[in-house]
C-alpha positions, 0 to 999 in steps of 0.5 A: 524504473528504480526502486530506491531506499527512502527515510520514512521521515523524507516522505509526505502523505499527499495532503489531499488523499481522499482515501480514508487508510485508517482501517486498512492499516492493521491488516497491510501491517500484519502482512509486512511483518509476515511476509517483509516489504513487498510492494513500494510507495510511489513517490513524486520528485517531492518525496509526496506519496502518489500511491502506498499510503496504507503502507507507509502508516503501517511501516510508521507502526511498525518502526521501519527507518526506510521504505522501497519507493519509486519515483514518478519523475516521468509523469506531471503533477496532473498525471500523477494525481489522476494515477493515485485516483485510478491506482485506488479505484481499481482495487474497488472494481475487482470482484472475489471468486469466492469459490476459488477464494474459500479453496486458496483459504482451506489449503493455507495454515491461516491460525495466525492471521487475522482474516476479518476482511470484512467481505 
């Protein structure tokens, strides 16, 4: 597995993403401008996003020329597609620890960031 440099212009969002980004955008945003880019897209041989298409909306936002990638170049275009949906759904089926969560929040100086999760 490579991690790759790729122009923001190169890549296509998957024409038939059926996640909604829109709200997540401003939020995955803040944190790259925090923290930097930590995580990369995933990418098919096209320069089709597989998975991090929150992340590429909010580096378009932010004016960033290139995104880390990984091409998935390993898998078919049906593994691919069933990847993006799993990749996606799992994030739904974890559950918080709220009481470990509220201990994570009170030992961090969160004054600057936006916390409204909606959970």
């Amino acid at each position: 597995m490579q991690i790759i440099d790729k122009k923001l212009t190169d890549l296509k969002p998957y024409a038939n993403n059926p996640r909604h980004n829109a709200k997540a955008v401003p939020a995955v945003k803040e944190s790259i401008l925090k923290f930097g880019f930590k995580v990369p897209l995933v990418i098919d041989k096209n320069n089709v996003i597989v998975c991090g298409h929150t992340r590429f909306y909010a580096s378009k936002e932010i004016g960033l020329e290139t995104v880390p990638c990984i091409v998935a170049d390993d898998l078919t275009e049906e593994q691919i597609r069933e990847y993006a949906l799993l990749d996606n759904k799992t994030n739904e089926i974890a559950e918080w620890d709220f009481d470990l969560l509220g201990e994570e929040i009170a030992e961090l100086d969160l004054g600057d960031f936006d916390l409204d999760w909606g959970i």
